[in-house]
C-alpha positions as CSV (number, residue, x, y, z in Angstrom):
1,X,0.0,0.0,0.0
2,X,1.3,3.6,-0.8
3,X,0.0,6.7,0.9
4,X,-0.9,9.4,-1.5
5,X,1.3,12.2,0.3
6,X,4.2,10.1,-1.2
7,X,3.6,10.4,-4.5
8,X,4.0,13.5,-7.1
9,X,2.7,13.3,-10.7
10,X,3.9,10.7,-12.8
11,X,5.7,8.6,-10.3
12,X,5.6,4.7,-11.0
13,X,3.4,2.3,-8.6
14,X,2.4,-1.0,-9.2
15,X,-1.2,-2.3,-9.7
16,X,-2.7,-6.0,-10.5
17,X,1.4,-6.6,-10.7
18,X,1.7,-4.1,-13.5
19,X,3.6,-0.7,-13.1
20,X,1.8,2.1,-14.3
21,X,2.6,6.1,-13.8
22,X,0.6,8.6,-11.7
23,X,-1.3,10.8,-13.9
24,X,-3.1,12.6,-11.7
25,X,-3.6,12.6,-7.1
26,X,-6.3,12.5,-5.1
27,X,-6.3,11.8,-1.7
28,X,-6.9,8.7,-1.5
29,X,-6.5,7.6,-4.9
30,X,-4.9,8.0,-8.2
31,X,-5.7,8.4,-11.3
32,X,-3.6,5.8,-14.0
33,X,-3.8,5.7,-17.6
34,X,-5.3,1.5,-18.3
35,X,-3.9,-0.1,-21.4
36,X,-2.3,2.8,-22.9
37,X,-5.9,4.7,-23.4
38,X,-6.2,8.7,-22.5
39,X,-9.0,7.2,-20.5
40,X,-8.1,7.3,-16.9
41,X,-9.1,5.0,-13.8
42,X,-8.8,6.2,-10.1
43,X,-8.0,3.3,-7.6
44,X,-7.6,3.7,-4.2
45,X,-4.2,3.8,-2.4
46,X,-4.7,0.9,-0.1
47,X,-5.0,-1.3,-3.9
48,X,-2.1,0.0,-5.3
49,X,2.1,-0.9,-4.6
50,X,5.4,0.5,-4.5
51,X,7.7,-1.1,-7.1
52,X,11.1,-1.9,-5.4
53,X,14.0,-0.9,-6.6
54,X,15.8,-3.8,-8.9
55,X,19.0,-4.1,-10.7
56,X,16.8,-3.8,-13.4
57,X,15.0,-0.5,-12.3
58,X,18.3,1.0,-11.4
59,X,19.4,0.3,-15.1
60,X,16.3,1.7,-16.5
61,X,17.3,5.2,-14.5
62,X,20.4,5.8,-15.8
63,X,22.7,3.8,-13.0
64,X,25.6,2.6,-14.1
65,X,28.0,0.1,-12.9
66,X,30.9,0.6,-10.3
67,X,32.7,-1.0,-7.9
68,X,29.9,-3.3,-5.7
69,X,27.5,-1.3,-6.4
70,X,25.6,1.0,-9.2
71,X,26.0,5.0,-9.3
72,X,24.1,7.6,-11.1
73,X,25.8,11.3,-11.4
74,X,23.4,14.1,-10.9
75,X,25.0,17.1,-12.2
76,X,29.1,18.0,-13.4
77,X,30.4,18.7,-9.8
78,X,30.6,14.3,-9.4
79,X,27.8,14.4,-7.1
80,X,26.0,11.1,-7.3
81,X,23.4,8.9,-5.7
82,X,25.1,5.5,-5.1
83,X,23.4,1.6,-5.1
84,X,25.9,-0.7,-3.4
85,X,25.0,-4.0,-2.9
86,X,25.9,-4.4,0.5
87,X,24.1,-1.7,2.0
88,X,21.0,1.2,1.5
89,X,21.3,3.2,-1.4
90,X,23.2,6.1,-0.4
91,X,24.2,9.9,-1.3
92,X,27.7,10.6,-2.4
93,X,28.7,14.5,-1.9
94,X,32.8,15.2,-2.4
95,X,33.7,11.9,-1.6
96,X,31.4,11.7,1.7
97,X,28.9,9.6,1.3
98,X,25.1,9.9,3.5
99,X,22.9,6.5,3.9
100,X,19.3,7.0,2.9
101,X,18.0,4.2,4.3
102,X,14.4,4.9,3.7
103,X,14.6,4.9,-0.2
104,X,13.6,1.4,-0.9
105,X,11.1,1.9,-4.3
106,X,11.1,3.4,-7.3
107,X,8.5,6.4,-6.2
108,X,11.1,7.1,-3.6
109,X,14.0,7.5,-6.3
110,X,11.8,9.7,-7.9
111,X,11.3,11.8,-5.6
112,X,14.8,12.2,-4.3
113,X,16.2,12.7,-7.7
114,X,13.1,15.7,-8.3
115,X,14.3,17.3,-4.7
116,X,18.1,17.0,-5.9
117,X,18.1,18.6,-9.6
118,X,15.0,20.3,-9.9
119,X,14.4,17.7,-12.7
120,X,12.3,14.5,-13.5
121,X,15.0,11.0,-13.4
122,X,14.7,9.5,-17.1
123,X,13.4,6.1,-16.8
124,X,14.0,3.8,-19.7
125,X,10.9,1.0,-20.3
């Protein structure tokens, strides 16, 4: 289950085991775009999933391979958001590097990345 105060427009979440985007937020639904139609169906929060972040979904957002881990840079000043696979995914600033512990799904990567840049992450599907 997702809370609607998590979620901005066009975040990912997962319904019936299918991953659709957020086209539009009540508050306690949202409103997704079914089988590719302009036609739009709210369902309630409590149906709908977070989609946890893969190897796969990390890929499909740009993240690219490093040492035990994955790393996506955000802007020309090498600061980067970090995947290592023995720990949370994790903020790297100048060489320091910040856990985020609580950024477990994809909404959550979304979210960060928006607060970070200003900008939507570019997710390949």
């Amino acid at each position: 289950m997702i809370q609607a105060n998590e979620l901005r427009l066009g975040n990912y979440i997962s319904f019936k085991d299918k991953q659709y985007k957020a086209s539009m937020l009540g508050d306690l639904s949202v409103a997704i775009a079914v089988n590719g139609s302009k036609d739009h169906e709210f369902i309630k929060c409590e149906e709908l999933g977070p989609i946890p972040l893969t190897p796969e979904w990390l890929e499909r957002c740009g993240f690219t391979s490093v040492k035990n881990g994955v790393s996506l840079e955000l802007n020309e000043q090498y600061q980067q958001i970090c995947f290592l696979f023995k720990g949370p995914l994790s903020l790297e600033v100048d060489s320091c590097r910040m856990p985020l512990y609580s950024v477990k799904y994809l909404h959550h990567l979304q979210n960060l990345f928006f607060a970070l840049t200003g900008t939507e992450i570019t997710i390949k599907l």
